[in-house]
mmCIF file of the C-alpha atoms, coordinates in Angstrom:
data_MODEL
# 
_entry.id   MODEL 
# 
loop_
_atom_site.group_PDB 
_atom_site.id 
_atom_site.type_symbol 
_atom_site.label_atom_id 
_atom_site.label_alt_id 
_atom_site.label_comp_id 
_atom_site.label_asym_id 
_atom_site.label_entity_id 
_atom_site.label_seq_id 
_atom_site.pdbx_PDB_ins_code 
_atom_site.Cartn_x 
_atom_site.Cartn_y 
_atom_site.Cartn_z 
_atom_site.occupancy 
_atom_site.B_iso_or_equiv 
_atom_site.pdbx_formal_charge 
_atom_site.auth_seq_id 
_atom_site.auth_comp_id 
_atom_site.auth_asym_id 
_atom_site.auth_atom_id 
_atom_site.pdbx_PDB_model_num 
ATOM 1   C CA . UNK A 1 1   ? 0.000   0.000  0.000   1.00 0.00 ? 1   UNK A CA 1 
ATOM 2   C CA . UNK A 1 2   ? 1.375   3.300  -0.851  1.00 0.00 ? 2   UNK A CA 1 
ATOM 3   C CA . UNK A 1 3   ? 1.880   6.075  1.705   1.00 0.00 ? 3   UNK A CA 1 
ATOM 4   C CA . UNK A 1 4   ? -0.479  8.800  2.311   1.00 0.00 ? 4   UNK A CA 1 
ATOM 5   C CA . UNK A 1 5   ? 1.610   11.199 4.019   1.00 0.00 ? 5   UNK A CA 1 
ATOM 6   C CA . UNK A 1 6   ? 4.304   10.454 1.161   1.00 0.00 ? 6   UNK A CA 1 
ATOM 7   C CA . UNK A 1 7   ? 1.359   10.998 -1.586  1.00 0.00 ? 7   UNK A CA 1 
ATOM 8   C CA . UNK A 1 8   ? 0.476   14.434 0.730   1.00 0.00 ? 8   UNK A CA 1 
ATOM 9   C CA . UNK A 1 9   ? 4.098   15.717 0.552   1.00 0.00 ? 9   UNK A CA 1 
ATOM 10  C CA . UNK A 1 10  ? 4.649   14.613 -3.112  1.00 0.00 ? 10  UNK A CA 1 
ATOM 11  C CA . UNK A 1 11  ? 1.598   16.545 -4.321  1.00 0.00 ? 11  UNK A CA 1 
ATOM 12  C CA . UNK A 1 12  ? 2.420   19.314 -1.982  1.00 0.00 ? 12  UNK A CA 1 
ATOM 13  C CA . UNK A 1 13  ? 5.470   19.983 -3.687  1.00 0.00 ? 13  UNK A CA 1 
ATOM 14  C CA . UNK A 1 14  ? 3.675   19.886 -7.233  1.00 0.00 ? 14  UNK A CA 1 
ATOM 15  C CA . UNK A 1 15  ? 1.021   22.365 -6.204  1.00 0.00 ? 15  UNK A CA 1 
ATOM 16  C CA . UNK A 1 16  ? 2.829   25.438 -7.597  1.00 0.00 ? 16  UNK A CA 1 
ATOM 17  C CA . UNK A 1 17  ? 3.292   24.038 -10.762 1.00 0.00 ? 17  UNK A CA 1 
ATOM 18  C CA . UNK A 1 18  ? 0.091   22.117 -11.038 1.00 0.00 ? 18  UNK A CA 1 
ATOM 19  C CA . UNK A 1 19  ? -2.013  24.520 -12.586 1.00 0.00 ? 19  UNK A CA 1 
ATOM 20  C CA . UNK A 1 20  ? 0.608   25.392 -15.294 1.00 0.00 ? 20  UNK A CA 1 
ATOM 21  C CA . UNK A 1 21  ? -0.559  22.501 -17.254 1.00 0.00 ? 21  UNK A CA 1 
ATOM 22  C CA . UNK A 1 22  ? -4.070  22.200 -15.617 1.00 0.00 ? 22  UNK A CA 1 
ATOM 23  C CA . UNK A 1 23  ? -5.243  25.684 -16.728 1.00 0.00 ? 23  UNK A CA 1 
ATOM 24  C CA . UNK A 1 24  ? -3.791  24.792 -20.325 1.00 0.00 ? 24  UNK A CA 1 
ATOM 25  C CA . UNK A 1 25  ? -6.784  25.240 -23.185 1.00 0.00 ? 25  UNK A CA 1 
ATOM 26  C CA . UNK A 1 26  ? -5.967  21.839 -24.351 1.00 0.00 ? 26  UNK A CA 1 
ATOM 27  C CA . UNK A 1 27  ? -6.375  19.991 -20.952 1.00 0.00 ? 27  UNK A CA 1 
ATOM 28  C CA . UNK A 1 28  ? -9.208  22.001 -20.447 1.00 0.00 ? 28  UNK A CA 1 
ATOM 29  C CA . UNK A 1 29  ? -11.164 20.415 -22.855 1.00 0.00 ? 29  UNK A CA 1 
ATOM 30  C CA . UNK A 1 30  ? -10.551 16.967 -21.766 1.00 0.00 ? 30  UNK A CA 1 
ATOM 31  C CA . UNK A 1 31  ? -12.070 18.326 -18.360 1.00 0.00 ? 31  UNK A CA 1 
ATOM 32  C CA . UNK A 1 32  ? -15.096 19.935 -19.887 1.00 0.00 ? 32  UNK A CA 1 
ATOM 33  C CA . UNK A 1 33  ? -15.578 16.155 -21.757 1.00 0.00 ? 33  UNK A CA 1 
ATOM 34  C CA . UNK A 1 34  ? -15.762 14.146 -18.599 1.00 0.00 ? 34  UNK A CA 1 
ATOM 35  C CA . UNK A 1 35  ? -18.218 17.386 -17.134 1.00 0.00 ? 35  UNK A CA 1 
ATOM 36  C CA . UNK A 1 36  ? -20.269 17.306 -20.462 1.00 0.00 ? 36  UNK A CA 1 
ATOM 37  C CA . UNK A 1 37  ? -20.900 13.409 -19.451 1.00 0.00 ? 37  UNK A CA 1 
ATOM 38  C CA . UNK A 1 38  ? -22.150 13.560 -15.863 1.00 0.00 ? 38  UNK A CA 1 
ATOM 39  C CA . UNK A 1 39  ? -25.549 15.785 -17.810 1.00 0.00 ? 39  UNK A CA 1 
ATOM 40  C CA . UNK A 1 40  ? -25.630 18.202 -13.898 1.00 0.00 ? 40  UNK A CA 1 
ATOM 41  C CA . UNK A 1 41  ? -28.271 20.443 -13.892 1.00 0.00 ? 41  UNK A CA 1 
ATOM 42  C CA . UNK A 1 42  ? -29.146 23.964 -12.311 1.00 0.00 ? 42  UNK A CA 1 
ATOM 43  C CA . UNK A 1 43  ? -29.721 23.120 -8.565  1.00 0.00 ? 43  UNK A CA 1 
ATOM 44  C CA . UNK A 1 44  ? -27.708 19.446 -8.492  1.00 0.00 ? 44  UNK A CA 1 
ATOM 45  C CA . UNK A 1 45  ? -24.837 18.481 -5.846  1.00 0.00 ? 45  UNK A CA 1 
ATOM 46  C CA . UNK A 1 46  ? -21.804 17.648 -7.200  1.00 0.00 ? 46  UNK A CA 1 
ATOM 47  C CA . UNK A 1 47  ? -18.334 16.387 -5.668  1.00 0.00 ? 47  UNK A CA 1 
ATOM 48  C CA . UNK A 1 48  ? -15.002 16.091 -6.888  1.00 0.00 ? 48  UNK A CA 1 
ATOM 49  C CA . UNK A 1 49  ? -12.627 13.775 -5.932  1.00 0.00 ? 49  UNK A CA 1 
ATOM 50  C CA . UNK A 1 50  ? -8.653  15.062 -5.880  1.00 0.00 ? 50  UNK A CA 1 
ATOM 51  C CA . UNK A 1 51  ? -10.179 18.677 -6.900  1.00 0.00 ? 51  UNK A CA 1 
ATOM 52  C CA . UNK A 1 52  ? -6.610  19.997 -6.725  1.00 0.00 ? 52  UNK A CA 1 
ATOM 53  C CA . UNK A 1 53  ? -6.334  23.356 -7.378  1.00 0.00 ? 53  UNK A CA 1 
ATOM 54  C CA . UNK A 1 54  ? -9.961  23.423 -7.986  1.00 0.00 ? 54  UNK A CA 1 
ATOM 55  C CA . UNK A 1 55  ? -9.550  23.813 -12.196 1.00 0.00 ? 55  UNK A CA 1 
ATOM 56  C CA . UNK A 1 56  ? -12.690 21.749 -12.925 1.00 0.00 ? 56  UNK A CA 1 
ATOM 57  C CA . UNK A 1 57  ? -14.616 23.917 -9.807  1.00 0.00 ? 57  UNK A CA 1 
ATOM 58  C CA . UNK A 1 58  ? -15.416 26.641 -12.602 1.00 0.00 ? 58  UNK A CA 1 
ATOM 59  C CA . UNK A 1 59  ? -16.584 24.298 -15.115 1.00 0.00 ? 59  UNK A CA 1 
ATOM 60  C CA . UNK A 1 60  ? -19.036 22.398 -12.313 1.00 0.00 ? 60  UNK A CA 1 
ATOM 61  C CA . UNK A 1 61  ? -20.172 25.344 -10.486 1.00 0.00 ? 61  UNK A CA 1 
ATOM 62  C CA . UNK A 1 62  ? -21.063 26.612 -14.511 1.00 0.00 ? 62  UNK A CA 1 
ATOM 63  C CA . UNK A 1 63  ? -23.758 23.798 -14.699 1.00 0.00 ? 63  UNK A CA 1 
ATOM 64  C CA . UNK A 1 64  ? -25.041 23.840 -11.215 1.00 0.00 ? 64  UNK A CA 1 
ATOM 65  C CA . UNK A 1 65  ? -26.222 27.833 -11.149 1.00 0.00 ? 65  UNK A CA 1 
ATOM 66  C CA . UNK A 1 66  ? -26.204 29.632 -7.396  1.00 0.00 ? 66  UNK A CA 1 
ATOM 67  C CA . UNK A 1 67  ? -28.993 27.283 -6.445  1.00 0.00 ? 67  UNK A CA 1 
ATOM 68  C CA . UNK A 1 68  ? -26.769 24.077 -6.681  1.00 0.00 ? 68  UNK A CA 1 
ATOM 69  C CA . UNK A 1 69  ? -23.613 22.726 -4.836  1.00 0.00 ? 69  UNK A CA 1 
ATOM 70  C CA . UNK A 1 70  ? -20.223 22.356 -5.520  1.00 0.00 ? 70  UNK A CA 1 
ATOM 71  C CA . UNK A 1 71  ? -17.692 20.393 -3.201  1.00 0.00 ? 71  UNK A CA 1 
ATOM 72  C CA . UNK A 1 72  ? -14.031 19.530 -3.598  1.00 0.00 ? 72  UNK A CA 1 
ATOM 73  C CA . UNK A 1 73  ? -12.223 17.092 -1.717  1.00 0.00 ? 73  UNK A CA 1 
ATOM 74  C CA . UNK A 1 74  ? -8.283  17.063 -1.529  1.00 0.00 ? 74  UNK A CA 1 
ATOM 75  C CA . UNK A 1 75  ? -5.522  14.928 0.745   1.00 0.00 ? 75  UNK A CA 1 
ATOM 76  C CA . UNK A 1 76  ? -2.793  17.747 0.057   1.00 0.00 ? 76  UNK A CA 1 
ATOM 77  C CA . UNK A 1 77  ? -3.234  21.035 1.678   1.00 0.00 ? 77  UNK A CA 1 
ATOM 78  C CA . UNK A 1 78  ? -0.977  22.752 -0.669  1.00 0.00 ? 78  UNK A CA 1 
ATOM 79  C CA . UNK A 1 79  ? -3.130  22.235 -3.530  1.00 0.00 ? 79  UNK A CA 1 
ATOM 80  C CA . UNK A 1 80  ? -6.387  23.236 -1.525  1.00 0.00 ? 80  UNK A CA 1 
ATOM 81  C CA . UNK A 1 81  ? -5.135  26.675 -0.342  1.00 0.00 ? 81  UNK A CA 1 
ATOM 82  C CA . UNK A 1 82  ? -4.459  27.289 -4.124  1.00 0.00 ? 82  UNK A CA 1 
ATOM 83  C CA . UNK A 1 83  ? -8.409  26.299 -4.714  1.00 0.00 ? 83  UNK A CA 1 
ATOM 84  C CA . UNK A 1 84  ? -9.461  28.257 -1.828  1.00 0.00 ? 84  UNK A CA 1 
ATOM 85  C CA . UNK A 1 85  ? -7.934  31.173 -3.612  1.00 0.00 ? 85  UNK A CA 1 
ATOM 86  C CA . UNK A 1 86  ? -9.355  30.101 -6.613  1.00 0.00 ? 86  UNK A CA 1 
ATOM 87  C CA . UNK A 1 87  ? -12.780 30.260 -5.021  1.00 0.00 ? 87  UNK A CA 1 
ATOM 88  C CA . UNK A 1 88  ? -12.232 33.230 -2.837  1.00 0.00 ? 88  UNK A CA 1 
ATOM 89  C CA . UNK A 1 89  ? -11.201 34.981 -5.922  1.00 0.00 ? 89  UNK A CA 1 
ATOM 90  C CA . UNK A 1 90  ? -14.383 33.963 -7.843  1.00 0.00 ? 90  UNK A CA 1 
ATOM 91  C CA . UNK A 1 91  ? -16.425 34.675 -4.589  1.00 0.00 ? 91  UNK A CA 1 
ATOM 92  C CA . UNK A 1 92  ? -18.456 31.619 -5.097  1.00 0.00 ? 92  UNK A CA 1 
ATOM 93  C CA . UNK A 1 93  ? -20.467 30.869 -1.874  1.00 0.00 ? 93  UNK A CA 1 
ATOM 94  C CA . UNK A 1 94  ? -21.796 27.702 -3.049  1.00 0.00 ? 94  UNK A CA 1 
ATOM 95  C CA . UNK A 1 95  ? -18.295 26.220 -3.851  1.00 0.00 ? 95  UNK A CA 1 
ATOM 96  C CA . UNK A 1 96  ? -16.904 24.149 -0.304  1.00 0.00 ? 96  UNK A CA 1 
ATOM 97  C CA . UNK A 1 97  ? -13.438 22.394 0.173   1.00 0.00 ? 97  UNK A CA 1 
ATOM 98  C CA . UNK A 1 98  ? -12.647 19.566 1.968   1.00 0.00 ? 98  UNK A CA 1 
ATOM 99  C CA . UNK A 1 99  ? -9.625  17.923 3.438   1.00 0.00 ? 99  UNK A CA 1 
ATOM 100 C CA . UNK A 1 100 ? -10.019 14.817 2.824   1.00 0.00 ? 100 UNK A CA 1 
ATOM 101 C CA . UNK A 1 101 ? -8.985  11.274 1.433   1.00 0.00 ? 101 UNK A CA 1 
ATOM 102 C CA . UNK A 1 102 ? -10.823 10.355 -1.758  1.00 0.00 ? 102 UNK A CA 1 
ATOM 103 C CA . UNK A 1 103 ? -11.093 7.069  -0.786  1.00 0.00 ? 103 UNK A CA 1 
ATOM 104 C CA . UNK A 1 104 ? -12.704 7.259  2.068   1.00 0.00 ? 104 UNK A CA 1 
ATOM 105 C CA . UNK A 1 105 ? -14.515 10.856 1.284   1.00 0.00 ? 105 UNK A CA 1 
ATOM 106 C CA . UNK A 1 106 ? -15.982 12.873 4.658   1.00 0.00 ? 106 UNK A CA 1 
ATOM 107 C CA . UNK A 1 107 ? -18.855 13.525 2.452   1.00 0.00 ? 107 UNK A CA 1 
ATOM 108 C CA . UNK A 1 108 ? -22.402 12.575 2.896   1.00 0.00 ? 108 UNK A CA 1 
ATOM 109 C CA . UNK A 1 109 ? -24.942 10.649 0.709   1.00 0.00 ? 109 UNK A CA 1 
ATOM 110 C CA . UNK A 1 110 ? -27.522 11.509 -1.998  1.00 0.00 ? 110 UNK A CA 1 
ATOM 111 C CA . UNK A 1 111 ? -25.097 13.200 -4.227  1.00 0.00 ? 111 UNK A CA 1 
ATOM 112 C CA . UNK A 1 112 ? -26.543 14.231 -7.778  1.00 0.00 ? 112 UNK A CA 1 
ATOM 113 C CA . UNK A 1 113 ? -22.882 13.430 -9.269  1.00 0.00 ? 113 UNK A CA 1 
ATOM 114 C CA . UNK A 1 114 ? -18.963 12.639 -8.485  1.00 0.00 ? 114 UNK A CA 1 
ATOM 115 C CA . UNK A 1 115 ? -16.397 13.527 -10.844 1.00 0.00 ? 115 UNK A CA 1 
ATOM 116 C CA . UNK A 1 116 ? -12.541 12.124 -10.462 1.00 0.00 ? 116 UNK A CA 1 
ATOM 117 C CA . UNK A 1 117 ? -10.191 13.503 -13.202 1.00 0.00 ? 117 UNK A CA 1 
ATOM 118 C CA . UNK A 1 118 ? -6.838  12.216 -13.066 1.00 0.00 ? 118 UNK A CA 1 
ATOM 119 C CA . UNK A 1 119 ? -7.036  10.279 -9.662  1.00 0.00 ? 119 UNK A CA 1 
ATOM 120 C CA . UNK A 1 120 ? -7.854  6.702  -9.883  1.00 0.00 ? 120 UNK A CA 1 
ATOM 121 C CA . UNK A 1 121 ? -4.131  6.000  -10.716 1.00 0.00 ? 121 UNK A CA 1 
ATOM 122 C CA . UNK A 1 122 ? -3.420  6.747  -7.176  1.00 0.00 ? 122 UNK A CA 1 
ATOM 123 C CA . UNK A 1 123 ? -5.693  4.622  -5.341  1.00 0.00 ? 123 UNK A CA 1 
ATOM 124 C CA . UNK A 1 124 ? -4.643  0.751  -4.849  1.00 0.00 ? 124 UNK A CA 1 
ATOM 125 C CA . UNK A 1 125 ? -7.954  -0.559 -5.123  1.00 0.00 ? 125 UNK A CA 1 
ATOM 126 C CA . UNK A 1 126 ? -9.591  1.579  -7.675  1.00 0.00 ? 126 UNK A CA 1 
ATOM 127 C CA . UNK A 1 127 ? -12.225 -0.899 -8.196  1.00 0.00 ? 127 UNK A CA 1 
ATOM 128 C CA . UNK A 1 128 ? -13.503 -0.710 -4.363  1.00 0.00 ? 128 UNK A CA 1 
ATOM 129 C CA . UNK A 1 129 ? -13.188 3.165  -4.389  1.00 0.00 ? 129 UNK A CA 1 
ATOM 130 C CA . UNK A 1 130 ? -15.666 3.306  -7.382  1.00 0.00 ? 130 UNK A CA 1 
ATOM 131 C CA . UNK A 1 131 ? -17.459 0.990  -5.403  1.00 0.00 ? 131 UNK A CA 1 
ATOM 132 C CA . UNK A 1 132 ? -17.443 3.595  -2.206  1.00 0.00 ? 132 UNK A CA 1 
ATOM 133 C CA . UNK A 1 133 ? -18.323 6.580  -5.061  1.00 0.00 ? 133 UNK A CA 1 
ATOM 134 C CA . UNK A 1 134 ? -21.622 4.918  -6.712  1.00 0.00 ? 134 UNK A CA 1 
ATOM 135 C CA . UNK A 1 135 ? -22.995 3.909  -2.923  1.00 0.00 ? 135 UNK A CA 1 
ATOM 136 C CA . UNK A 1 136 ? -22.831 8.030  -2.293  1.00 0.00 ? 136 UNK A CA 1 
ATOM 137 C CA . UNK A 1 137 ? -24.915 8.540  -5.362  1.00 0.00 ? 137 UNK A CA 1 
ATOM 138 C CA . UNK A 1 138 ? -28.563 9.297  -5.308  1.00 0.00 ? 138 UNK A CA 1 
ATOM 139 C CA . UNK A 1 139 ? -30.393 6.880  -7.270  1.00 0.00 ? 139 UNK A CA 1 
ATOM 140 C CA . UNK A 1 140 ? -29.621 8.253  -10.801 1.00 0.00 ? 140 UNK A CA 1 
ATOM 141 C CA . UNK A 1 141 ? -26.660 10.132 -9.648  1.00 0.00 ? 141 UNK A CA 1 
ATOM 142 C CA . UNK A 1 142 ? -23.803 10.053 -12.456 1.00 0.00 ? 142 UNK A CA 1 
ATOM 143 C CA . UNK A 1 143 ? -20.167 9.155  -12.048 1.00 0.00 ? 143 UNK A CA 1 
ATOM 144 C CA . UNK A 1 144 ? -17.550 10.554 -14.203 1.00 0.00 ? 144 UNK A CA 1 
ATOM 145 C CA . UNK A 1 145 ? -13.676 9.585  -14.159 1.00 0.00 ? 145 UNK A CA 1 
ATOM 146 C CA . UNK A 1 146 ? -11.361 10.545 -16.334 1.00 0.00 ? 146 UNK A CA 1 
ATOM 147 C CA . UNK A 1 147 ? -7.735  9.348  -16.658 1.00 0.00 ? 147 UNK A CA 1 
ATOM 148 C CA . UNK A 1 148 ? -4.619  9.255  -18.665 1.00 0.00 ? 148 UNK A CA 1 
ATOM 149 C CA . UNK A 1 149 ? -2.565  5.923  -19.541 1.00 0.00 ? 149 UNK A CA 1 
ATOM 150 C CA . UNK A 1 150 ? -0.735  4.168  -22.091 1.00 0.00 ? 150 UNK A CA 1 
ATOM 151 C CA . UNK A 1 151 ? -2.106  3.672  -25.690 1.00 0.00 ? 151 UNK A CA 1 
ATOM 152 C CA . UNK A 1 152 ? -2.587  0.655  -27.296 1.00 0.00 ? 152 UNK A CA 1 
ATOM 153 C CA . UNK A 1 153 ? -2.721  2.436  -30.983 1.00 0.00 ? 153 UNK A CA 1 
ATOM 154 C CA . UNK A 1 154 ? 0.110   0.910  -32.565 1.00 0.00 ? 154 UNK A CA 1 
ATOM 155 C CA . UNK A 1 155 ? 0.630   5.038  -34.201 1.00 0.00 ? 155 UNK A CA 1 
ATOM 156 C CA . UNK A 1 156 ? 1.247   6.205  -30.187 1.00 0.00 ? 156 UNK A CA 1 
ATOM 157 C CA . UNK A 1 157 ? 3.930   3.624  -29.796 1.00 0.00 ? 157 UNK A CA 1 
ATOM 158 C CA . UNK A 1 158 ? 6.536   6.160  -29.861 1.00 0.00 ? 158 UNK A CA 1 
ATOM 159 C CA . UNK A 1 159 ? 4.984   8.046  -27.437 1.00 0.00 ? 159 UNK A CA 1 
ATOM 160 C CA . UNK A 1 160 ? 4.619   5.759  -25.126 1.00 0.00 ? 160 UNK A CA 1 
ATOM 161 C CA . UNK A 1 161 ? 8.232   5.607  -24.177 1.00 0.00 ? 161 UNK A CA 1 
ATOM 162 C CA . UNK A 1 162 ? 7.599   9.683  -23.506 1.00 0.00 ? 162 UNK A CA 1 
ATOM 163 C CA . UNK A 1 163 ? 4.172   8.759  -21.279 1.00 0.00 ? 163 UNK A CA 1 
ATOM 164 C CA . UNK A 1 164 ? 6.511   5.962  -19.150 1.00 0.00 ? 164 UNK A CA 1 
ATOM 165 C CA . UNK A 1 165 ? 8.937   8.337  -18.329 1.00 0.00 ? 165 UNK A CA 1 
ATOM 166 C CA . UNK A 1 166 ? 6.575   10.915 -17.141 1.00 0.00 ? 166 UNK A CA 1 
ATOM 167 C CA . UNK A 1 167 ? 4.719   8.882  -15.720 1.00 0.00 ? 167 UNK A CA 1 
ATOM 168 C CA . UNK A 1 168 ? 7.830   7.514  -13.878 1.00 0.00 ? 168 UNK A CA 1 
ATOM 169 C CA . UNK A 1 169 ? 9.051   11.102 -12.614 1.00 0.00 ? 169 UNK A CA 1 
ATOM 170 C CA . UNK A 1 170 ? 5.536   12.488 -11.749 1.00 0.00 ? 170 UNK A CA 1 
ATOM 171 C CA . UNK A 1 171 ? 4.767   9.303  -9.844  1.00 0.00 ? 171 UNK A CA 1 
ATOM 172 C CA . UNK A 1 172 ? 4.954   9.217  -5.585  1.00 0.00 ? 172 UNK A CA 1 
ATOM 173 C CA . UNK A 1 173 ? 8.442   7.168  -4.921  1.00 0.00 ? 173 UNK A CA 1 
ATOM 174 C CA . UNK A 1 174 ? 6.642   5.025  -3.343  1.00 0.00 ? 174 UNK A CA 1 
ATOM 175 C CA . UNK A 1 175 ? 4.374   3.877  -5.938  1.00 0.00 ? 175 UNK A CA 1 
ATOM 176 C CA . UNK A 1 176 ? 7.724   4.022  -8.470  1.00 0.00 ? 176 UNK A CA 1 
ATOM 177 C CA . UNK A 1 177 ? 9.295   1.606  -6.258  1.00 0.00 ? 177 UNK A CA 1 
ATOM 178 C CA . UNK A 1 178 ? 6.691   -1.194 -6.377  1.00 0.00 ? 178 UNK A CA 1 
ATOM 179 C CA . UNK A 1 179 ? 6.021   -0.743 -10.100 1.00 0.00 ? 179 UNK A CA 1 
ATOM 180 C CA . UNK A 1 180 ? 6.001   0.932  -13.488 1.00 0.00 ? 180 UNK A CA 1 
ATOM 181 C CA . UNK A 1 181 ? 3.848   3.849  -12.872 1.00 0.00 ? 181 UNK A CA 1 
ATOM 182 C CA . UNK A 1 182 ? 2.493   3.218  -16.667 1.00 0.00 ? 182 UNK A CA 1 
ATOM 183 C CA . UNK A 1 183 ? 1.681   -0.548 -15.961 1.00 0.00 ? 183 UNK A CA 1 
ATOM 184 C CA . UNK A 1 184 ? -0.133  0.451  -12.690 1.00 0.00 ? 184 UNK A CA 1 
ATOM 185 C CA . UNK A 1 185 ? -2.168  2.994  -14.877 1.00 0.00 ? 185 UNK A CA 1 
ATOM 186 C CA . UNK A 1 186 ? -2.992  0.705  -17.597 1.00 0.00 ? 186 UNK A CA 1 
ATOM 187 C CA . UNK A 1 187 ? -4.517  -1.918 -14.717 1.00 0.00 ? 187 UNK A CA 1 
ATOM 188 C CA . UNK A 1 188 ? -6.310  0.674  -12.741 1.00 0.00 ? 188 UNK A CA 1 
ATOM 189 C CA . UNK A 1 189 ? -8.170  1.968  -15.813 1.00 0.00 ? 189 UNK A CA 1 
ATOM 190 C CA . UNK A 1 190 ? -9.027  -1.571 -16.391 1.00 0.00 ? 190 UNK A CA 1 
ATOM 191 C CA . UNK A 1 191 ? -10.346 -1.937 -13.294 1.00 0.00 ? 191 UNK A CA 1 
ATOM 192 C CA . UNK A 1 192 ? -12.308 1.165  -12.840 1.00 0.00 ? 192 UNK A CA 1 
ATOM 193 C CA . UNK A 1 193 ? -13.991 0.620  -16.320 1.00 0.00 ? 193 UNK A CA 1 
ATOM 194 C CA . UNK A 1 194 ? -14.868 -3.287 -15.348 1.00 0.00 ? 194 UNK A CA 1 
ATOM 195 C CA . UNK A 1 195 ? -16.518 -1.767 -12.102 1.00 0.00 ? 195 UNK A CA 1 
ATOM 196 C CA . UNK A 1 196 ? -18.541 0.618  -13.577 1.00 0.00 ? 196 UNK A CA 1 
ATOM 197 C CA . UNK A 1 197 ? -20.157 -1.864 -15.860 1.00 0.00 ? 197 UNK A CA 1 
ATOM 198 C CA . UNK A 1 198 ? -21.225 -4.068 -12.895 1.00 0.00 ? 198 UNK A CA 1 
ATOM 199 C CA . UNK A 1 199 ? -22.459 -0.651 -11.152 1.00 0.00 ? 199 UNK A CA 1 
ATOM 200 C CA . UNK A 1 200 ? -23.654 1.629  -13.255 1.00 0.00 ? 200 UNK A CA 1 
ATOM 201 C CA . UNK A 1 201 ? -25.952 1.677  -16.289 1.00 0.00 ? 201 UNK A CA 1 
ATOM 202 C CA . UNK A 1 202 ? -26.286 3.774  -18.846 1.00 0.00 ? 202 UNK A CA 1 
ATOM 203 C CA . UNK A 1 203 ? -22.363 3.271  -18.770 1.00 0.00 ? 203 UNK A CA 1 
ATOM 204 C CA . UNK A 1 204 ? -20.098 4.535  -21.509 1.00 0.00 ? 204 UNK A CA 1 
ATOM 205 C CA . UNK A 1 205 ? -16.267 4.612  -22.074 1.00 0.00 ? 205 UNK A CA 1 
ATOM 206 C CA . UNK A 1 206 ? -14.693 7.168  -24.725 1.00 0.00 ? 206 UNK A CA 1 
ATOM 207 C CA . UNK A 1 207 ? -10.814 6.992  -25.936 1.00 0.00 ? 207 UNK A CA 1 
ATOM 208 C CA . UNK A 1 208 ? -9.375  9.980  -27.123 1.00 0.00 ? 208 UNK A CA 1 
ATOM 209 C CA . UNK A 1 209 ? -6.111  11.676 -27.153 1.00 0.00 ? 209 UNK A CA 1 
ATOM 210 C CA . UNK A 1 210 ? -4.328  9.184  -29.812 1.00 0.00 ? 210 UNK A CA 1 
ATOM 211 C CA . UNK A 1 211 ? -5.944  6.835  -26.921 1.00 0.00 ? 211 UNK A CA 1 
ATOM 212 C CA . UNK A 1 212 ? -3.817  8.525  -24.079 1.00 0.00 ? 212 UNK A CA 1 
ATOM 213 C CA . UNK A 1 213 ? -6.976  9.727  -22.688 1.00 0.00 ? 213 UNK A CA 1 
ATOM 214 C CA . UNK A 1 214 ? -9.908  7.335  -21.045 1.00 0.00 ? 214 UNK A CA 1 
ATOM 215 C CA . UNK A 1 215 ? -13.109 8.953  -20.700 1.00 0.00 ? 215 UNK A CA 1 
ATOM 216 C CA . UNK A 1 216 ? -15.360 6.630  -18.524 1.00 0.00 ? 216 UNK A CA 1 
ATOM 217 C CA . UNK A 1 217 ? -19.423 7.786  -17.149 1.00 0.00 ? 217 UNK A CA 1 
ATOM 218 C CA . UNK A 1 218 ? -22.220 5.616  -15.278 1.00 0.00 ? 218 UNK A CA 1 
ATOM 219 C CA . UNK A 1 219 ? -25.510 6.451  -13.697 1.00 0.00 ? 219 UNK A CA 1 
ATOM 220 C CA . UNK A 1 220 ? -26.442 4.747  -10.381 1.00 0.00 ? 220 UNK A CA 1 
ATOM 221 C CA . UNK A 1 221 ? -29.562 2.583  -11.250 1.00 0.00 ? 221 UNK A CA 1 
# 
């Protein structure tokens, strides 16, 4: 099992440059694909797990309106004073942050949606974590995830050796020292896809990104 308090002080470290590349026009339209999916509406509840900096907060607070809910949920305090900024800056009142672990979220039930982009990689049972996420849904609540792996497209080969080695430096050393990072990733996905079949209906998985990129939404029945 990986350390949490190494995971806290790795993404601690990270949280200055995090939103150098999250704030980018390119990943920002992954984000908004994994938002488009969960279908919130003026009025819902809706929490992310691993906000970060809070760069999807915008995007979900968009499609909620003043009458709905927004709530982020972060281990690393270093990346939630950036989002309080973020939200202190946008002075949304309907926008709450959370310390918390994603795994085990200090969040209650009913929840009209959960969105985790770029997180599942860290959990070591991804599977029972989805598991934890759908029993917080409302009935009909949607679950997005969205993550980034390896390609099987025989045209991203070359890039793959590119992906394993960032993968491998932006990786906790703990995690780095039980496996490849990009192998762990690949599983994961696998995992957190197979779960939301058995979970969810109305479940659909999108590659994109030279199929870097894996899309993945479910609605509780």
């Amino acid at each position: 099992m990986v350390d949490v308090d190494a995971v806290r002080r790795f993404y601690g470290r990270w949280a200055r440059y995090y939103d150098v590349l999250a704030d980018t026009a390119l990943v920002g339209s992954w984000r908004r694909r994994v938002v488009d999916g969960l279908d919130l509406e003026t009025g819902d509840l809706v929490v992310e797990m691993g906000c970060g900096t809070g760069a999807n907060l915008p995007l979900l607070r968009e499609r909620v309106g003043p009458s709905g809910t927004v709530i982020g949920v972060d281990l690393t305090r270093g990346m939630l004073r950036k989002a309080h900024r973020r939200v202190e800056r946008g002075g949304w009142s309907n926008v709450h942050l959370v310390a918390g672990d994603a795994t085990h979220p200090p969040t209650t039930a009913d929840i009209d949606a959960i969105l985790g982009t770029f997180v599942v990689g860290l959990f070591d049972d991804p599977a029972a974590v989805v598991d934890e996420w759908v029993d917080l849904l409302a009935p009909g609540g949607r679950l997005g995830v969205l993550e980034a792996g390896p390609s099987d497209r025989p045209i991203a080969r070359p890039m793959n050796v590119a992906f394993r080695a960032f993968t491998r430096f932006s990786a906790p050393s703990g995690r780095r020292a039980i496996e490849s990072p990009a192998r762990s990733l690949h599983r994961r996905i696998q995992d957190v896809r197979d779960r939301l079949d058995t979970r969810t209906t109305d479940t659909s998985h999108d590659e994109f990104g030279l199929g870097f990129l894996f899309c993945s939404v479910g609605r509780r029945p």
